[in-house]
C-alpha positions as CSV (number, residue, x, y, z in Angstrom):
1,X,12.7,-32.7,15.4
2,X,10.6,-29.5,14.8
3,X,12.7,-26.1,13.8
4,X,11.8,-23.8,16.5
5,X,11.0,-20.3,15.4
6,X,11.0,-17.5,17.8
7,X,9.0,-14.1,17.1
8,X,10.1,-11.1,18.9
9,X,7.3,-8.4,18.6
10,X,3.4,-8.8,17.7
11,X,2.9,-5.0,16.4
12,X,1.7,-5.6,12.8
13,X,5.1,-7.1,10.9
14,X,5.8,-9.3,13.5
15,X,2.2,-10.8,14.0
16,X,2.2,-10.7,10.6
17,X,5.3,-12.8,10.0
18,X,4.0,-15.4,12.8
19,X,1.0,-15.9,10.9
20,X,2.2,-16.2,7.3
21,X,4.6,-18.9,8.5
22,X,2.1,-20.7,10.2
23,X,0.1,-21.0,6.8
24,X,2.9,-21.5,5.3
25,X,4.6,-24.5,7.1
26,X,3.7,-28.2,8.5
27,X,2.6,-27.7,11.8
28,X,4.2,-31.0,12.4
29,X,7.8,-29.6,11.6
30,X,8.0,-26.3,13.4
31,X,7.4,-24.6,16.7
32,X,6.4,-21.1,16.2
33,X,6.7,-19.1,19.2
34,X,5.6,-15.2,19.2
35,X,6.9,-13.1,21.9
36,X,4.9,-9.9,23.0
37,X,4.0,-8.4,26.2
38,X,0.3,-7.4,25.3
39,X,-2.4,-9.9,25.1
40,X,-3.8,-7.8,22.3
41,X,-2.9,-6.2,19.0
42,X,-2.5,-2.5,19.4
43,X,-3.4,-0.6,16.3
44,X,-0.1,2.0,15.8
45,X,-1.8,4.2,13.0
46,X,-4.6,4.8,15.0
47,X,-2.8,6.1,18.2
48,X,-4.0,9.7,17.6
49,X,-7.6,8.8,17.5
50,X,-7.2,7.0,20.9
51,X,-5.5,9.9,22.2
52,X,-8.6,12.0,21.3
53,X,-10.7,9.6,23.1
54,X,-12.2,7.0,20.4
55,X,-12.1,3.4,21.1
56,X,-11.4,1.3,19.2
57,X,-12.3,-2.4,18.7
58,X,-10.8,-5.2,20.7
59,X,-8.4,-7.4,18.9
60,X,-7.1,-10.5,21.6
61,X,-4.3,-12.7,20.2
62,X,-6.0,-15.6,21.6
63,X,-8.7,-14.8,18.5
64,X,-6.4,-13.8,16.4
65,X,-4.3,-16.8,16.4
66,X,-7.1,-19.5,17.3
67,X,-6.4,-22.8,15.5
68,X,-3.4,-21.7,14.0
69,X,-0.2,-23.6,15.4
70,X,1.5,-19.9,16.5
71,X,2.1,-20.3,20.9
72,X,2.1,-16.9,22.3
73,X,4.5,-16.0,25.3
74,X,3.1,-13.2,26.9
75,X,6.4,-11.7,28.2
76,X,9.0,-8.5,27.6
77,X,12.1,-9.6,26.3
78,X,15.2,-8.5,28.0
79,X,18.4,-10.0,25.6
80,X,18.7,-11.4,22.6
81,X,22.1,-13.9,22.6
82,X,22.8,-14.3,18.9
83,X,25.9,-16.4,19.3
84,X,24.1,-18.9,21.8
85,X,20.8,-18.2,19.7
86,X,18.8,-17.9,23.1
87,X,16.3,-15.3,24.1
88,X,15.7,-14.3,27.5
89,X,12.3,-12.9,28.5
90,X,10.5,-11.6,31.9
91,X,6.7,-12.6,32.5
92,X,5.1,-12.5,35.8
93,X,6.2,-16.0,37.0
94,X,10.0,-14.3,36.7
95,X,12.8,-14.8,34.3
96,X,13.2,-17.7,31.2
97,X,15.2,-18.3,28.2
98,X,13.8,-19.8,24.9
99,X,16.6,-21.3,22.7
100,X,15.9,-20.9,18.8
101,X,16.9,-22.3,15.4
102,X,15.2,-19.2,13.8
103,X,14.4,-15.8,14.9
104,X,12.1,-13.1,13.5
105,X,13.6,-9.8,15.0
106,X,10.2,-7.1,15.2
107,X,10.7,-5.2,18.3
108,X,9.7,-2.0,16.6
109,X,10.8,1.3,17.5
110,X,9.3,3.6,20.1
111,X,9.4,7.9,20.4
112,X,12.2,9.7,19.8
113,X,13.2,12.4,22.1
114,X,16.1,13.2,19.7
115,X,18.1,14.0,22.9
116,X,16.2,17.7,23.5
117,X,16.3,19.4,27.2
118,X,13.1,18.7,28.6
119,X,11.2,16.2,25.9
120,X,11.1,13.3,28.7
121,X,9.8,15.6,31.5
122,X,7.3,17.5,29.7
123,X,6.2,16.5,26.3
124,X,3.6,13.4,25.4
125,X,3.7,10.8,23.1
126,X,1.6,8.8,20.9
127,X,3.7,6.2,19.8
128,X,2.6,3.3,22.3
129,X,-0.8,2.8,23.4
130,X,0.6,3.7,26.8
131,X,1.7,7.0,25.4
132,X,-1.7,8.0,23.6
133,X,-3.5,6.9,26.9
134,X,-1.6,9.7,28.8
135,X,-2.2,12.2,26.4
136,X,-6.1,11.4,26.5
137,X,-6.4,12.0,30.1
138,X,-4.6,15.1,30.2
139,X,-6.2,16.5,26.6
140,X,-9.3,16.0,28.6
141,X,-8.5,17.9,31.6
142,X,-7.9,20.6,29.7
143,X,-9.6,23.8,29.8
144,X,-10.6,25.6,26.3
145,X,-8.2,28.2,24.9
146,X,-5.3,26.5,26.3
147,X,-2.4,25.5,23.8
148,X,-1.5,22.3,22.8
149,X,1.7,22.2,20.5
150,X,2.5,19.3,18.3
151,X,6.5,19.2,17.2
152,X,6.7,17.6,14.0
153,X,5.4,18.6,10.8
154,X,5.8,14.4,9.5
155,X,2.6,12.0,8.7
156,X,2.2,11.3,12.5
157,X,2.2,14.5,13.6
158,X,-0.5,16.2,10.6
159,X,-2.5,13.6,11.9
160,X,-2.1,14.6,15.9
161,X,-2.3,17.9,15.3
162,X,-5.9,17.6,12.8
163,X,-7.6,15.1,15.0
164,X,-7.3,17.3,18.2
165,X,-8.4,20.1,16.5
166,X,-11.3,18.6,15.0
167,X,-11.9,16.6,18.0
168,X,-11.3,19.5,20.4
169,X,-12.0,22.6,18.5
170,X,-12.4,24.7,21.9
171,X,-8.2,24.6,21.8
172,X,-5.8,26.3,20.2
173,X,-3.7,23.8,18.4
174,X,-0.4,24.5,16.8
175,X,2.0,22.7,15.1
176,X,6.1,23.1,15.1
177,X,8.0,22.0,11.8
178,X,11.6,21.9,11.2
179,X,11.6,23.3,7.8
180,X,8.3,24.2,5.8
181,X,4.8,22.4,6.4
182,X,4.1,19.7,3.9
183,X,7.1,20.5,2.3
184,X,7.6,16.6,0.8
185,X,4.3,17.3,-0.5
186,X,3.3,17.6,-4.0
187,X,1.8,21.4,-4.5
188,X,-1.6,20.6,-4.5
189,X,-1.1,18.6,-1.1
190,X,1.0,21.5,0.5
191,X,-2.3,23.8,-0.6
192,X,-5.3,21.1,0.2
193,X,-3.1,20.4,3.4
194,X,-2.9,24.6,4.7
195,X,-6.7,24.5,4.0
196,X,-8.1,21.9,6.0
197,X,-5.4,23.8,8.6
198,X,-6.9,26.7,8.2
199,X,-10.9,25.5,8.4
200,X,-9.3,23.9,11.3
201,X,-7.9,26.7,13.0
202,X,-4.5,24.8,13.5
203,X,-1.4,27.5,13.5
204,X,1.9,26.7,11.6
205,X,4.8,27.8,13.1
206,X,7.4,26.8,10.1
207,X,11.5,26.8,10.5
208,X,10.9,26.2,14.0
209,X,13.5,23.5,15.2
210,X,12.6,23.0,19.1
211,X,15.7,22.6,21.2
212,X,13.7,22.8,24.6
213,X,11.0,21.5,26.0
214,X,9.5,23.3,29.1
215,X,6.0,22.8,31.6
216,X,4.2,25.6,29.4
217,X,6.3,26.1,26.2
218,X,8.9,25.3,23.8
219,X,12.2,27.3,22.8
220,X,13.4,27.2,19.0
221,X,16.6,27.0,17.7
222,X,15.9,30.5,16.2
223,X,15.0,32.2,20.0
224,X,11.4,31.7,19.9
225,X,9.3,30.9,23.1
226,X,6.5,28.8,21.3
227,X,3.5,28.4,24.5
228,X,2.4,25.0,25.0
229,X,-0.1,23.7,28.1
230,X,0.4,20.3,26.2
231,X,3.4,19.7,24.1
232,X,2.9,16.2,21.7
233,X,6.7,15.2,20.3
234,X,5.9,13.3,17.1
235,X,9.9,14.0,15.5
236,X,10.3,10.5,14.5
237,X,11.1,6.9,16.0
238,X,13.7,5.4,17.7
239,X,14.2,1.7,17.6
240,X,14.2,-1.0,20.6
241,X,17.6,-0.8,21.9
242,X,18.0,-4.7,22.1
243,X,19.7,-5.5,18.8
244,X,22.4,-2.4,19.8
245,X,23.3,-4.8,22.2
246,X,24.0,-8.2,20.4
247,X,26.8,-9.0,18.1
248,X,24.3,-8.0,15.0
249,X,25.4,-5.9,12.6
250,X,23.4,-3.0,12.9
251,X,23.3,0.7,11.9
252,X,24.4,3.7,14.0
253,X,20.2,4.1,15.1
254,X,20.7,0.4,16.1
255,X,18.6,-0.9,12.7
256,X,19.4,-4.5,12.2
257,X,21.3,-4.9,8.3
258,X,19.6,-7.1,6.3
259,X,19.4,-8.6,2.7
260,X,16.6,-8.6,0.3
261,X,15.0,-11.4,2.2
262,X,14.9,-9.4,5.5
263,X,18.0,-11.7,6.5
264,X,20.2,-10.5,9.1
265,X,24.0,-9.6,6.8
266,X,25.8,-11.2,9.8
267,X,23.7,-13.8,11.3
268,X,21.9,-15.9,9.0
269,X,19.7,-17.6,11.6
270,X,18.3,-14.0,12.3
271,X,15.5,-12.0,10.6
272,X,14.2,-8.6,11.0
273,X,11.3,-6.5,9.7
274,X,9.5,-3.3,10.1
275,X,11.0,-0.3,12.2
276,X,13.7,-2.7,13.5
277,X,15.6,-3.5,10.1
278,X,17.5,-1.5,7.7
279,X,16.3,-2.9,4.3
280,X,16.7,-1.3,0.8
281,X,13.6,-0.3,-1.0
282,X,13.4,0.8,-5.1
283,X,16.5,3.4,-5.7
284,X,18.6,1.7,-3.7
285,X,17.2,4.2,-1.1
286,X,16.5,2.9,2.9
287,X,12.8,2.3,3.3
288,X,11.3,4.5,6.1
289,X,9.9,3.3,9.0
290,X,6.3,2.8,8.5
291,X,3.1,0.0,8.6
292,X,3.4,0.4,4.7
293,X,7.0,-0.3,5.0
294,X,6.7,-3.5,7.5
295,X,4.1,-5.1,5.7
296,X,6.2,-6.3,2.9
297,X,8.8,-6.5,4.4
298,X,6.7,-9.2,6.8
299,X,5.6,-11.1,3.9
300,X,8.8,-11.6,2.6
301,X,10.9,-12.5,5.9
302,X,8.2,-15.6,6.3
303,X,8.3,-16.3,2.7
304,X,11.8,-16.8,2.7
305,X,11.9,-18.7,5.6
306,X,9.6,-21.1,4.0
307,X,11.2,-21.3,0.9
308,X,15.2,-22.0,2.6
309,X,13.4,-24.7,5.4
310,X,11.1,-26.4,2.3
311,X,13.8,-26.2,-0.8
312,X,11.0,-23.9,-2.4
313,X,11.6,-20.8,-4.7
314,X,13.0,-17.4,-2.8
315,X,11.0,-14.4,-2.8
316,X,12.2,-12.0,-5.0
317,X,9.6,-9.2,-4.7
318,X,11.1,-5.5,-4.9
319,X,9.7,-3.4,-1.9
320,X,8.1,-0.4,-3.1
321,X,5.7,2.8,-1.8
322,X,2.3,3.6,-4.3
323,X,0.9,6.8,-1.9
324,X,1.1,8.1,1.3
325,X,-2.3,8.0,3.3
326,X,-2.7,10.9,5.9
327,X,-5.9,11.2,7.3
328,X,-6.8,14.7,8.7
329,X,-9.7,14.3,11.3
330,X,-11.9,11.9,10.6
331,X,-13.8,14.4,7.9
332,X,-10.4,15.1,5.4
333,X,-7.9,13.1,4.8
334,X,-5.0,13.7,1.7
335,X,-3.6,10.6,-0.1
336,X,-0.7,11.9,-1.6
337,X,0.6,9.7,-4.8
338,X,4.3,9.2,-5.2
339,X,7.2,7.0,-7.1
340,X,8.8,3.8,-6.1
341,X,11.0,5.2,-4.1
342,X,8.7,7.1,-2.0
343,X,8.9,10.7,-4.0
344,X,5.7,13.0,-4.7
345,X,4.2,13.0,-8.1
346,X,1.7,15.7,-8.6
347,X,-1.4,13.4,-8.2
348,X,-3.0,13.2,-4.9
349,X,-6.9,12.5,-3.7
350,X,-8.0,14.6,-0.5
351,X,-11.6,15.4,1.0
352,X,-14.0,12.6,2.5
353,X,-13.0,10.4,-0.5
354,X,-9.5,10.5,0.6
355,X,-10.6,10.1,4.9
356,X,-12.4,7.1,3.9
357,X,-9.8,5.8,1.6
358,X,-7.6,6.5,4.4
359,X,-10.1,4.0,6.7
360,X,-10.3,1.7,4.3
361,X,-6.0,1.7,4.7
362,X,-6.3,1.3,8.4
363,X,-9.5,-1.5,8.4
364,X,-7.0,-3.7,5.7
365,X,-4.1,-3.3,7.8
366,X,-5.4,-4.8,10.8
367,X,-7.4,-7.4,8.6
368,X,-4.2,-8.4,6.6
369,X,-2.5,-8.9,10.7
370,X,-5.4,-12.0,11.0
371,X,-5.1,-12.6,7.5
372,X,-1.7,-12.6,6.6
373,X,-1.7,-14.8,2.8
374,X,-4.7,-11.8,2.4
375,X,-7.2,-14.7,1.9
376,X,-6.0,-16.8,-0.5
377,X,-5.6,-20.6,-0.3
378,X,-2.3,-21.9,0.8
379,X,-0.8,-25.4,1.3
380,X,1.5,-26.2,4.6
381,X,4.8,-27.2,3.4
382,X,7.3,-30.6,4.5
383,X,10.3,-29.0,6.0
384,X,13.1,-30.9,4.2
385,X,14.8,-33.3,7.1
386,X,18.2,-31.9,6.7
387,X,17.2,-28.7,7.5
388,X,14.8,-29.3,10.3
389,X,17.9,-29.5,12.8
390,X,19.4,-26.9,14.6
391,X,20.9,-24.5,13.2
392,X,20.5,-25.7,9.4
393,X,18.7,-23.3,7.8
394,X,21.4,-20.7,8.9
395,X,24.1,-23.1,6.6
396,X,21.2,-23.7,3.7
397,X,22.1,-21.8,0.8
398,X,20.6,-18.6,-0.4
């Protein structure tokens, strides 16, 4: 009997996980299924540049997982039934339901309106490839000197807000933080990031908490009118709201709980990764929702699935964060060195070293999707016979 293993979500943690348990596992023992509603992987950390109006290179799943064992269901999943361990999905021949013995949980997360008057109506997004798409057309219908306002002062929206300058220099491109800009930032990336805004022309309106969103501007918390022809929200991400609805134990933001092998704390039978699970990184501290976050956390989900349906060792590897890479335009870019858990040292790398160290980031990420043991030479495991049954590996021992 082959242990069926349903993937939820091909972004880059749960492609990732599909692929690393096919090289991991007998072909002969297991059904890997992953679940996505595009036929091709979208590269997230690149979003701004399509919003700009780069292409980038296809990347078809059909390639992607050629030869490998990994079935994809082209289909949007509508309910996850944790108790029944069933899925049900919609594709264009209607409605189904896949039944599983194991199931990797990376639905992601999408934008986060954060609940302000007027974000849904008026502002864009560039979390989805649907979302950057929008924003290309209209960026390109607009005329120069018109505003476009990016709210957020995180990773995702320094990037928005450099590329469209650099990319549209005929604008006048702002940017709205809640508190200072850069402020996580070491001091010498607070001062290389306010020069590349200035050469960039990019104005900094700090303190500025938006409460409304309207057609030509924001309103602050403070009583500013902020003008904006384009307004890009970039405030965070909230997850899929699937998981909210099972009997998972999840966090208030709907994160599922897991252990240190990205193992549901209530539901054995049930992994999560990447934006959709609240894991613990170095410090005992929540890791943050991010590609260098669901990476790891991808490898070890499918390594300890492995290891509990084969008898092998558990993965005990401790998730931790080495730099973050921002890349500002495609000229500048500011790596920005911090501790385990995810604080700024004073060390950081900017200029065209640090853009094409950022590339290099982006080119490995998608290469590690396709390759997901990063090249090296692996051996399909036996899944033991007791635990090739249903259900099993939710009663094997940790």
């Amino acid at each position: 009997m082959q242990h069926r293993i349903i993937v939820l979500g091909a972004g880059y943690t749960g492609a990732i996980a599909a692929g690393r348990l096919a090289k991991r596992l007998h072909r002969d023992d297991v059904a890997i299924t992953l679940v996505n509603a595009e036929p091709d992987f979208v590269e997230r950390v690149r979003m701004h540049q399509v919003a700009v109006g780069q292409d980038l290179r296809p990347r078809p799943f059909t390639e992607m997982f050629a030869d490998t064992g990994v079935q994809l269901r082209l289909a949007k999943v509508t309910a996850v039934d944790v108790d029944r361990r069933t899925v049900a999905l919609t594709d264009a021949n209607g409605t189904d339901e896949l039944a599983y013995d194991t199931l990797v949980y990376a639905l992601g997360s999408g934008w986060n309106a954060q609940g302000v008057p007027g974000t849904a109506e008026h502002a864009y997004e560039i979390a989805s490839r649907p979302g950057a798409l929008r924003l290309r057309e209209r960026l390109a219908r607009l005329d120069a000197g018109q505003t476009v306002l990016v709210v957020g002062g995180g990773l995702t929206g320094l990037e928005a807000a450099t590329e469209i300058a650099e990319a549209r220099p005929d604008l006048d491109v702002a940017l709205a933080a809640r508190g200072a800009l850069g402020d996580w930032l070491s001091p010498k990336g607070r001062e290389h990031l306010g020069k590349v805004f200035g050469k960039l022309g990019i104005t900094a309106y700090e303190h500025a908490a938006v409460s409304a969103v309207a057609a030509d501007h924001v309103a602050t918390a403070d009583g500013r009118a902020i003008p904006a022809a384009v307004t890009v929200w970039t405030t965070g991400f909230a997850v899929h709201p699937i998981a909210q609805a099972t009997a998972l134990e999840v966090t208030g933001t709907g994160q599922i709980v897991v252990d240190g092998t990205m193992r549901s704390v209530s539901h054995p039978d049930v992994y999560a990764v990447g934006d959709a699970a609240m894991a613990m990184g170095a410090g005992d501290k929540p890791l943050r929702m991010s590609c260098a976050s669901g990476t790891p956390m991808a490898w070890q989900a499918a390594d300890a699935i492995a290891a509990r349906l084969t008898g092998g060792k558990l993965p005990t590897a401790h998730l931790r964060y080495f730099n973050q890479c921002i890349s500002l335009g495609r000229k500048e870019g500011l790596i920005q060195y911090v501790t385990a858990d995810d604080r700024a040292v004073s060390a950081v790398l900017t200029g065209r070293l640090a853009a094409a160290y950022k590339e290099m980031i982006c080119k490995g990420a998608a290469w590690g999707v396709a390759n997901p043991t990063l090249g090296m030479p692996t051996r399909r495991h036996r899944v033991a016979r007791d635990r090739a049954a249903t259900g099993s590996v939710a009663r094997a021992t940790a």
